[in-house]
ROMARLUM-994323 format. One line per field, with one value per residue (C-alpha): residue number from 1; residue in three letters; x negated, y negated, z negated. Coordinates in pm, whole numbers, plus 50000, padded with zeros to 5 digits. Layout:
# residues N
num <- NUM	... $
residuo <- ALA	... $
east <- X	... $
north <- Y	... $
up <- Z	... $
***
This chain:
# residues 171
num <- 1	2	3	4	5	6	7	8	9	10	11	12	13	14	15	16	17	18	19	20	21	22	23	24	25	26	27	28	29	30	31	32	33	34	35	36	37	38	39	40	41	42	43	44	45	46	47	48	49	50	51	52	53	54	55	56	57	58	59	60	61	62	63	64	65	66	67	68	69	70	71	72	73	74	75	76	77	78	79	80	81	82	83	84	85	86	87	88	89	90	91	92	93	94	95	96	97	98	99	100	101	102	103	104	105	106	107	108	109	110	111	112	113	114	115	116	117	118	119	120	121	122	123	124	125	126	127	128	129	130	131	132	133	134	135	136	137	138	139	140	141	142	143	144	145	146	147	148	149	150	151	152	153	154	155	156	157	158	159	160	161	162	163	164	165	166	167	168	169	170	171 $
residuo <- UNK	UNK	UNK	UNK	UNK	UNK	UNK	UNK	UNK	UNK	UNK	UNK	UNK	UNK	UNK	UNK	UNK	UNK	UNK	UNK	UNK	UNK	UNK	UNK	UNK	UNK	UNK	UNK	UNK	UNK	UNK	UNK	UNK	UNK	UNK	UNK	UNK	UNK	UNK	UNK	UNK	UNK	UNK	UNK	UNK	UNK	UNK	UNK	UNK	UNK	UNK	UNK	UNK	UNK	UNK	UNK	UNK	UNK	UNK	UNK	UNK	UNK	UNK	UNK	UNK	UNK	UNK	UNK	UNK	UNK	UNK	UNK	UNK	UNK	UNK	UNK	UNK	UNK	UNK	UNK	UNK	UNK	UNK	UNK	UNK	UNK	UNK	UNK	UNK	UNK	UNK	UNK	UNK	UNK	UNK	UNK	UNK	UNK	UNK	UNK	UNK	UNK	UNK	UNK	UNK	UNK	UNK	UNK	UNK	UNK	UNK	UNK	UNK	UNK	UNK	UNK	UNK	UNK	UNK	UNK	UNK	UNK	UNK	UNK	UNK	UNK	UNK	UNK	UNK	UNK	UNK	UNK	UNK	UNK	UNK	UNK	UNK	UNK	UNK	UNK	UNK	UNK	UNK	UNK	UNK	UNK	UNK	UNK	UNK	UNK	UNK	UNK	UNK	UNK	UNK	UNK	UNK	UNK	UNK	UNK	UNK	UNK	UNK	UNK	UNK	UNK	UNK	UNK	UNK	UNK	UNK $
east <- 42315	42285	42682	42671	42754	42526	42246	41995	41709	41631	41224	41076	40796	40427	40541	40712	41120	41146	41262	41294	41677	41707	42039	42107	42430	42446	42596	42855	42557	42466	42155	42095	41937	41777	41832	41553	41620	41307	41538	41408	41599	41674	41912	42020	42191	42475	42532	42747	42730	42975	43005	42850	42529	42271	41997	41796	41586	41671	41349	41462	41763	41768	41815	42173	42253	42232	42408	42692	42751	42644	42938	42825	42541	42460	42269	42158	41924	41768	41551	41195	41027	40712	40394	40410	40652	40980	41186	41078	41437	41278	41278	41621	41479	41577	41572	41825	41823	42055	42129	42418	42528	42743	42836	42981	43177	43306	43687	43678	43616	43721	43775	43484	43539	43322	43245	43060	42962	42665	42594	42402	42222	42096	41966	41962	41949	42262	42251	42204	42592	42701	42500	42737	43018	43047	42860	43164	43347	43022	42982	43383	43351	43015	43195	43474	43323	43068	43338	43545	43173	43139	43503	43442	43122	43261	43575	43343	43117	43406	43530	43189	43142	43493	43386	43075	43333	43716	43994	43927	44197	44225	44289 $
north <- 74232	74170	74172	73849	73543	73381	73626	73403	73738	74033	74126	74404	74238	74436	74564	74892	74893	74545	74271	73957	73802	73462	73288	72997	72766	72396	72097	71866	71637	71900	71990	72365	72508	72805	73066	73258	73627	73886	74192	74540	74787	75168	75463	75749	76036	76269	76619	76842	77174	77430	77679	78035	77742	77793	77522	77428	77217	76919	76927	77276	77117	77159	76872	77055	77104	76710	76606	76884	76831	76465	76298	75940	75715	75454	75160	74928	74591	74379	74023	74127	73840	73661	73507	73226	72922	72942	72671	72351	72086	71843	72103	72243	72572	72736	73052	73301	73604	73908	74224	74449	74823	74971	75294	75460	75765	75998	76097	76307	76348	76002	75830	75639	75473	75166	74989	74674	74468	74209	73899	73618	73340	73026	72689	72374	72026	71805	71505	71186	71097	71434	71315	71104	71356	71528	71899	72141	71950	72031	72354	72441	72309	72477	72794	72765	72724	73005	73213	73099	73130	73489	73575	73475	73652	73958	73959	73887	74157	74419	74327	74325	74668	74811	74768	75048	75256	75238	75052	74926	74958	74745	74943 $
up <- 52423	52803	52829	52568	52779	52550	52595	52762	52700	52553	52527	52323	52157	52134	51783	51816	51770	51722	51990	52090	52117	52291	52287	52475	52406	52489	52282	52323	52514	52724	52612	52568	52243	52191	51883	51837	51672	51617	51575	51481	51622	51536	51654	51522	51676	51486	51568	51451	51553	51567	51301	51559	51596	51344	51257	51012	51131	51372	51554	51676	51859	52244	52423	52611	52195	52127	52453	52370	52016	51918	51780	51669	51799	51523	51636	51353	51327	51118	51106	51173	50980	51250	51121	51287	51335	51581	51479	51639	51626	51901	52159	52034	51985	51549	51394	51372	51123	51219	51064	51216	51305	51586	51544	51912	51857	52065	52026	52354	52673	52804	52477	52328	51944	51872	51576	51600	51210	51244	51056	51198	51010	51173	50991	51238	51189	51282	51484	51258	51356	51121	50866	50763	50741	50399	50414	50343	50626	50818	50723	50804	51185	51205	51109	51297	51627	51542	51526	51835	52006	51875	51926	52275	52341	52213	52478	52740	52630	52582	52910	53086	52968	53060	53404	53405	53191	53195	53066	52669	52478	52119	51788 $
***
């Protein structure tokens, strides 16, 4: 998450696995809001091993076996529900709910596969001027310019990253 542009912070909370995303975007007033997403957060490995390899049990796996032969890192999340209260609309600061997977694959020895599926849920109040404006006209612009910001953040975030690797290509 620390390539997002919108990325304000990323804290792993005192329960195990699960985090703490802050995102930070500001309004057409320029004042900044906060989304607040409690994440949990697991990965899983995938090894295959070649046919002369035999094992039975993945606990018996080296750790020169998993760096040689894992094929797929799968990264997934979901909303960790809190006990307490984040949402608070006079200090800009709402709720988001996430749930996603990447899955990183390995083609070769320079050639790195990525896929990347989340979906994001936020509730927020609008400014009393949009509360005029009928709700699926709301809702449209509100989706539209979620997507431009995630389209955007994504770029960034592929671009960001092709810097510590190599040159990204689009498939």
């Amino acid at each position: 998450m620390g390539f997002n542009p919108f990325c304000y912070s990323v804290e792993l909370t005192d329960t195990e696995n699960v985090y703490r995303w802050n995102f930070r975007v500001t309004d057409p007033q320029n004042n900044p809001f906060d989304i607040i997403f409690f994440v949990e957060q697991s990965e899983e490995l995938q090894v295959e091993l070649p046919d002369h390899i035999e094992c039975a049990d993945p606990d018996d796996l080296t750790d020169e076996m998993v760096q040689n032969y894992t094929v797929c890192k799968k990264v997934r999340w979901k909303h960790h529900p809190v006990g307490h209260k984040i949402s608070d609309p006079k200090k800009y600061r709402f709720e988001g709910k996430v749930t996603g997977a990447m899955d990183i694959y390995r083609e070769s020895e320079k050639k790195t596969k990525v896929h990347f599926d989340m979906k994001v849920e936020v509730h927020f109040l609008l400014y009393p001027a949009f509360r005029i404006v009928p709700k699926k006209i709301v809702r449209t612009m509100v989706n539209g310019g979620m997507t431009f910001i995630m389209q955007t953040a994504t770029n960034s975030m592929f671009h960001s990253m092709s810097k510590d690797f190599c040159k990204i290509h689009k498939i």
